[in-house]
C-alpha positions in Angstrom: -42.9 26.7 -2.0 -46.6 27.3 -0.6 -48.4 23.6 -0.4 -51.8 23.6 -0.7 -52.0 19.6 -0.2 -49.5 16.4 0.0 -49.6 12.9 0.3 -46.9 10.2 1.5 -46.5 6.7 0.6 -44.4 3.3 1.1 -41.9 2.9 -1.9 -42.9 0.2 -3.7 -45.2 -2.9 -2.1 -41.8 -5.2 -1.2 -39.0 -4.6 1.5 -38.4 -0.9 0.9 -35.4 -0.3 3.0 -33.6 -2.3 5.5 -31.4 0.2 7.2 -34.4 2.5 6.8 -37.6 2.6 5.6 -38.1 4.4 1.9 -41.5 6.7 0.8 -42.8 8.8 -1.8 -44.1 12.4 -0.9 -46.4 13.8 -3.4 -46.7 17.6 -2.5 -49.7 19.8 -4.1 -48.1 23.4 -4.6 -51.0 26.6 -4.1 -49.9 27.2 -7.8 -51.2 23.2 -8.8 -47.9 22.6 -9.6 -47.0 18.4 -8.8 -43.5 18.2 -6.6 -42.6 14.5 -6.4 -39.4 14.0 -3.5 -37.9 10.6 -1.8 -38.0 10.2 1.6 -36.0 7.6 3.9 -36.9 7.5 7.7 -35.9 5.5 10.5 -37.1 2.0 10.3 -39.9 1.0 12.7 -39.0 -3.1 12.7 -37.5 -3.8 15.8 -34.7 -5.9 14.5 -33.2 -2.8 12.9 -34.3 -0.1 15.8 -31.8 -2.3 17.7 -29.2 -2.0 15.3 -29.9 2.5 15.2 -29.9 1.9 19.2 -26.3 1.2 19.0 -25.6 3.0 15.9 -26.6 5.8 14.8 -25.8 5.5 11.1 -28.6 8.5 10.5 -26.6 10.6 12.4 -23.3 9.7 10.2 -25.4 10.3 6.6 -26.4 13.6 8.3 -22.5 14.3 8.8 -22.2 13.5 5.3 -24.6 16.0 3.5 -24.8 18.7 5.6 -21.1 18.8 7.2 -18.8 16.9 4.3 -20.0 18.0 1.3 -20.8 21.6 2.1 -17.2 21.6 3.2 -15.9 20.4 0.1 -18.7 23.1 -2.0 -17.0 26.0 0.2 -13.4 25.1 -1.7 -15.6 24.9 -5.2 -15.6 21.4 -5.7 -18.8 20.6 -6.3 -17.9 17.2 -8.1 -20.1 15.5 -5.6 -23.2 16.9 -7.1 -22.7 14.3 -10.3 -22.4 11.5 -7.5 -25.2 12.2 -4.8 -28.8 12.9 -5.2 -29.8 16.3 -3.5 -30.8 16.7 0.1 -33.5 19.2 0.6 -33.9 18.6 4.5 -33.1 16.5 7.5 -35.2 16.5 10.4 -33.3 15.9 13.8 -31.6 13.2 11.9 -34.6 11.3 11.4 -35.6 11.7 7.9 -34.2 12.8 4.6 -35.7 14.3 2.1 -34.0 14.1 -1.1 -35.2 14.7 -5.0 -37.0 11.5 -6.4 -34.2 10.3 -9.1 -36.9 8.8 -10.9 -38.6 11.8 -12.2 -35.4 12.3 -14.0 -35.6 8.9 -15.5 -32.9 7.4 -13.1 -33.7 3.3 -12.1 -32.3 0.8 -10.3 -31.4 -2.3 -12.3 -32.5 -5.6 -10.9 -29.9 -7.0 -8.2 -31.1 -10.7 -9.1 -28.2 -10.4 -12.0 -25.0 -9.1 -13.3 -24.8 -5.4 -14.1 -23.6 -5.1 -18.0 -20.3 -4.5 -18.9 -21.6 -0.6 -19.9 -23.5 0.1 -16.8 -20.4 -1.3 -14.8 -17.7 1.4 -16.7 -20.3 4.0 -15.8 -20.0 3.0 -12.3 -16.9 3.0 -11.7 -16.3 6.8 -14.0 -18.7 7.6 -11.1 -16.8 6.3 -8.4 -13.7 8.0 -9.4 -14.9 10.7 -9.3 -16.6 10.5 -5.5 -12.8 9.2 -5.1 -11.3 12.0 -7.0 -13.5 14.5 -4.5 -11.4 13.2 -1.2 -8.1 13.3 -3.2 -8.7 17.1 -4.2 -9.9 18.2 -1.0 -6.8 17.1 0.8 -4.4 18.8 -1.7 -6.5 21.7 -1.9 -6.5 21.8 2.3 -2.7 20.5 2.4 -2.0 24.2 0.0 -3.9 26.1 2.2 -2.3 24.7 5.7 1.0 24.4 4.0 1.5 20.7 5.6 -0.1 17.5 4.6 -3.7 17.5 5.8 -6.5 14.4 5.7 -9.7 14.5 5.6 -9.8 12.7 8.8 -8.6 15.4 10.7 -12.1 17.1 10.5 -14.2 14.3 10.1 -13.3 11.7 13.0 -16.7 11.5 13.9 -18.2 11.1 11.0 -15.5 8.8 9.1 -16.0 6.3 12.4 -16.9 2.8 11.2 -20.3 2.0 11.6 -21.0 -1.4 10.0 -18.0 -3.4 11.5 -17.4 -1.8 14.7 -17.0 -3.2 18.6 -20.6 -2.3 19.1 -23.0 -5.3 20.3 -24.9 -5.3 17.3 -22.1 -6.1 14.9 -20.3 -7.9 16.9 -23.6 -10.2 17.0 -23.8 -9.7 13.2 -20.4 -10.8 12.4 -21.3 -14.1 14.3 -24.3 -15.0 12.9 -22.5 -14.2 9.4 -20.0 -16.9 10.4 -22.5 -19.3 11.9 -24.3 -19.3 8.6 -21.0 -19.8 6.7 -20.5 -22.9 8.5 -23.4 -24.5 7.6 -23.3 -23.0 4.0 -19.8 -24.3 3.0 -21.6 -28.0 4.8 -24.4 -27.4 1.8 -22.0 -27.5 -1.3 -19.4 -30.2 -0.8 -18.5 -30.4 -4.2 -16.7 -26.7 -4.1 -14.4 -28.2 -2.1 -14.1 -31.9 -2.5 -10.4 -31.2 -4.0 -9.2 -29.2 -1.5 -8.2 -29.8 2.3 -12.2 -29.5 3.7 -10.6 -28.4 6.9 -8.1 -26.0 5.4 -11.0 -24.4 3.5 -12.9 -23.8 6.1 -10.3 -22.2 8.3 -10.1 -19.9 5.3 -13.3 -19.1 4.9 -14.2 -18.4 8.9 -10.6 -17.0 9.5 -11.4 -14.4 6.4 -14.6 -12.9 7.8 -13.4 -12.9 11.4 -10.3 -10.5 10.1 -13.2 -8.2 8.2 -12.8 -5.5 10.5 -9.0 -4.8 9.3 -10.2 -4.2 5.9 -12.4 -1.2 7.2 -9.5 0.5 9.3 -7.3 3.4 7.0 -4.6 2.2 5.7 -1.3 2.6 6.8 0.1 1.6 3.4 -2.4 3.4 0.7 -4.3 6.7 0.4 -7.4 6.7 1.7 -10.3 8.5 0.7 -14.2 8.4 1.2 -15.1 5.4 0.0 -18.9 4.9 -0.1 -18.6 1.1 1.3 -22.1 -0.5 0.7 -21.9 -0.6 -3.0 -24.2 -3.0 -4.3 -26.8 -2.9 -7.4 -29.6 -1.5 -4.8 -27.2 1.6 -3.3 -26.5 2.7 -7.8 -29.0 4.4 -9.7 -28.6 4.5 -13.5 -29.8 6.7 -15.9 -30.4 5.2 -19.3 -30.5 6.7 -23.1 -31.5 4.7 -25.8 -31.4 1.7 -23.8 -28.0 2.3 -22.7 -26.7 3.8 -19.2 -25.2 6.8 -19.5 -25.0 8.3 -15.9 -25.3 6.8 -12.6 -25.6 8.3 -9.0 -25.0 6.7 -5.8 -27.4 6.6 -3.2 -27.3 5.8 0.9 -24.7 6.9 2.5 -24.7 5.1 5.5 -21.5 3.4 5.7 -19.3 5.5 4.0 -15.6 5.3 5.4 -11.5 6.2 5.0 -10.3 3.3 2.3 -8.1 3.2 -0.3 -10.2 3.5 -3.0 -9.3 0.1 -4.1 -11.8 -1.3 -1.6 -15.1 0.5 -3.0 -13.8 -0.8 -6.7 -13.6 -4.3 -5.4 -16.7 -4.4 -3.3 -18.7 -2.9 -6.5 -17.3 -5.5 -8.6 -18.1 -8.4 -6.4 -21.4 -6.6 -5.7 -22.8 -6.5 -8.8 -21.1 -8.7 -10.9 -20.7 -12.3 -11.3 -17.5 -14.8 -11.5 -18.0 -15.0 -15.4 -18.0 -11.3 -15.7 -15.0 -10.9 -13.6 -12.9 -13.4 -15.0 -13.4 -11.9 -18.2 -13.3 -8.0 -17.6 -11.9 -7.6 -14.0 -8.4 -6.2 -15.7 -10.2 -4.1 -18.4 -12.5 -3.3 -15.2 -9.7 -1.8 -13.4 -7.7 -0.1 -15.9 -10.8 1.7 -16.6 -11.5 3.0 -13.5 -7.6 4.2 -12.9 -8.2 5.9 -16.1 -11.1 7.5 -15.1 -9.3 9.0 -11.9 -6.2 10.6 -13.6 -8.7 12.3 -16.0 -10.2 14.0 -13.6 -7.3 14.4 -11.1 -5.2 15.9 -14.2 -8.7 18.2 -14.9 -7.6 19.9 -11.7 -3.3 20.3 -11.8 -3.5 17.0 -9.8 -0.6 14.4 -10.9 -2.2 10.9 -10.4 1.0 9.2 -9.7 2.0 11.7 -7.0 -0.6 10.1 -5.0 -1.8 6.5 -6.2 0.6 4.6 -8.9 -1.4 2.2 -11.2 1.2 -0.6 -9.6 -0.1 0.6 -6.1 -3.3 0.5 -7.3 -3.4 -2.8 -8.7 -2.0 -4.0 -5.4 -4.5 -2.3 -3.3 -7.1 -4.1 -5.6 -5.5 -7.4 -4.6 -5.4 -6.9 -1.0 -9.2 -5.6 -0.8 -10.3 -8.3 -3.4 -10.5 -10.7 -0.2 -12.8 -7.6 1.1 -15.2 -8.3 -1.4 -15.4 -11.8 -1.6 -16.5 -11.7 2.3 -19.1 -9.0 1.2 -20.6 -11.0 -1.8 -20.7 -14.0 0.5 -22.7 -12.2 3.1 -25.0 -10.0 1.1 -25.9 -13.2 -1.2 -27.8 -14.5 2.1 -30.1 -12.0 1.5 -30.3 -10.0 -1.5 -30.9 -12.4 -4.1 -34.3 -13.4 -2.4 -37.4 -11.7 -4.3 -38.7 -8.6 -2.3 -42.5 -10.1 -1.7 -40.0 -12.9 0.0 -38.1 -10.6 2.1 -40.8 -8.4 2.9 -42.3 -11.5 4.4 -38.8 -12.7 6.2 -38.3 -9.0 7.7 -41.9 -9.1 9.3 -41.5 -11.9 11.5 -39.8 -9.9 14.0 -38.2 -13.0 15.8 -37.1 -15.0 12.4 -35.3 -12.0 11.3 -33.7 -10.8 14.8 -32.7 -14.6 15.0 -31.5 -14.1 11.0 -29.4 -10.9 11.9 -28.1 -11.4 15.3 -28.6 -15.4 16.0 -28.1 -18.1 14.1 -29.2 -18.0 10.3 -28.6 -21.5 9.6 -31.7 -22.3 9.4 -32.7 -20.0 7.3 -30.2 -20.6 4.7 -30.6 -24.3 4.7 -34.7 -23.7 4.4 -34.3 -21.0 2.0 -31.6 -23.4 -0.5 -34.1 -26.3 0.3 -37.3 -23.8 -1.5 -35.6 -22.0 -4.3 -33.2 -23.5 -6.8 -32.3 -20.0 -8.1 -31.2 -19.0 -4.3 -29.2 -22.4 -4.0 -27.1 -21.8 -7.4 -26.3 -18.0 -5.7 -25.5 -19.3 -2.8 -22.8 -21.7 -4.5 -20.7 -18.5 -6.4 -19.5 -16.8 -3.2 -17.8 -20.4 -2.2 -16.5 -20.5 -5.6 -14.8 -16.7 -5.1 -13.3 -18.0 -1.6 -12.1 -21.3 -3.7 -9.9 -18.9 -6.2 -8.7 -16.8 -3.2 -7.9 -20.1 -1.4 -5.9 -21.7 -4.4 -4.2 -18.1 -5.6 -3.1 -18.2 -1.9 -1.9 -22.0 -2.4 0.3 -21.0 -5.4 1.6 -18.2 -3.6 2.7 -20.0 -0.5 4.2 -22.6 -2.6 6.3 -20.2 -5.1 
């Protein structure tokens, strides 16, 4: 391609990235032909530059496109193609630039409310079959080396946790998270005024500061690539006639070696709410598990040779308590309006204190200002109460 002009420009006029910063580039081809791409750089905000200083999650989204899936392409499984957007380029692992999904009518719905029942069965066909890719691989690699073979093997590096890891920014992450737990479960009394207060609590706390174990493999289940940051903003859908019919994932930043079950849980508690999931979780999951032995069978793959529905269904169990933590720590800031986080994440100091402080504050001020933040700040307690009282019943069977 010979450009004869271009032009770059912030995504949108909010918060555009937090773990990066998001653009537009506009290219002018010498034949006056209009190239539109996406472009994600490292963020310039000093709160997150100390995060990258630490860890270098461009570095692992780098491994991802131009070590893992290339891998994968050289077997012919190109299944990742329906679940990624395409890279064009990475420069010294500073920015991507990938095709602009809009241009081919892709969106992302609003993260202020529940996805639809549809758009959720669309997500999770898609997430089998970014699950379906790791399964494949290994029993395509297992063949070849004539002994069992994990991903894992060739991709330590990139497959290291980068979210919940012993580095000082999430260790200081973790805390804050905790901190402003504390003073959150204080805010809503009335979610626990049947229970043990004290017992609750311990719950709560005790849950986030065991969120690390959730991230490990497991020793029990198959793991796979799980993409591990799934909510509404990370899923792109593609609608016809007002319906989605497709959906790709973007941002690849945390990706890590789960049991599937844990991606299916944290896109559920994600982007759904508590009325959605106490009326289609089952249907939810049966859907998904369906999904996978379609494609698994597609390719002389015997589903139950590597991930029973009953082992399933108890992997979704186990990692449920997974999501509940997530939805309770991404509700402290994704269901503010973007002019109000744009605002929040250019105070350098309020939002170092917000990430790596205390966020009490913040929470209390931001319930104290919007009613609509309050109410979502309320649900995540609510998730932790049915947790709490399933593991009541259980203790007392």
């Amino acid at each position: 391609m010979e450009i004869r002009d271009y032009h770059i420009s912030p995504l949108g006029d909010g918060i555009n990235g937090i773990f990066g910063e998001h653009w537009i580039l506009n290219i002018k081809t010498k034949t006056d032909a209009d190239v539109r791409f996406f472009v994600k750089s490292i963020p310039r905000m000093d709160s997150m530059l100390f995060y990258i200083q630490y860890i270098d999650i461009f570095s692992k989204e780098e491994g991802f496109y131009q070590k893992i899936i290339p891998a994968m392409k050289k077997l012919g499984l190109c299944m990742m193609s329906e679940v990624t957007p395409y890279c064009f380029m990475i420069k010294n692992g500073e920015f991507f630039i990938f095709e602009d999904l809009s241009v081919s009518g892709y969106k992302i719905y609003s993260w202020m409310e529940s996805l639809p029942y549809e758009a959720v069965k669309i997500g999770l066909y898609t997430l089998a079959k970014l699950h379906a890719s790791s399964f494949i691989f290994e029993e395509m690699m297992s063949k070849q080396y004539g002994r069992e073979y994990k991903i894992i093997e060739d991709f330590k590096t990139e497959l290291k946790e980068s979210f919940y890891c012993a580095e000082l920014p999430s260790e200081l992450l973790v805390e804050s998270i905790i901190k402003g737990i504390e003073t959150q479960t204080e805010l809503f009394p009335d979610v626990y005024e049947d229970l043990d207060k004290d017992d609750f609590k311990k719950f709560v706390t005790d849950s986030w500061k065991n969120v690390k174990e959730f991230v490990k493999p497991s020793q029990v289940y198959r793991n796979v690539i799980c993409h591990g940051d799934l909510w509404p903003g990370n899923i792109m859908f593609k609608d016809e006639n007002l319906n989605p019919v497709k959906c790709i994932l973007i941002d690849f930043q945390m990706y890590r070696y789960t049991p599937p079950a844990l991606d299916v849980m944290l896109f559920l508690y994600l982007s759904t709410d508590r009325e959605f999931r106490f009326k289609y979780r089952e249907k939810c999951l049966d859907v998904y598990y369906e999904n996978l032995c379609a494609i698994l069978e597609e390719n002389s793959i015997i589903t139950s040779n590597i991930l029973t529905k009953d082992d399933f269904l108890n992997s979704c169990n186990y990692y449920e308590l997974f999501g509940i933590t997530q939805c309770l720590s991404y509700n402290h800031m994704k269901v503010n309006s973007n002019i109000i986080l744009k605002q929040f994440f250019d105070d350098t100091d309020v939002c170092k204190h917000f990430m790596y402080g205390d966020r009490s504050q913040s929470l209390i001020d931001f319930c104290k200002n919007d009613s609509n933040y309050r109410l979502k700040q309320k649900e995540p307690l609510l998730n932790f109460k049915d947790a709490f009282l399933k593991l009541q019943n259980k203790l007392h069977q």
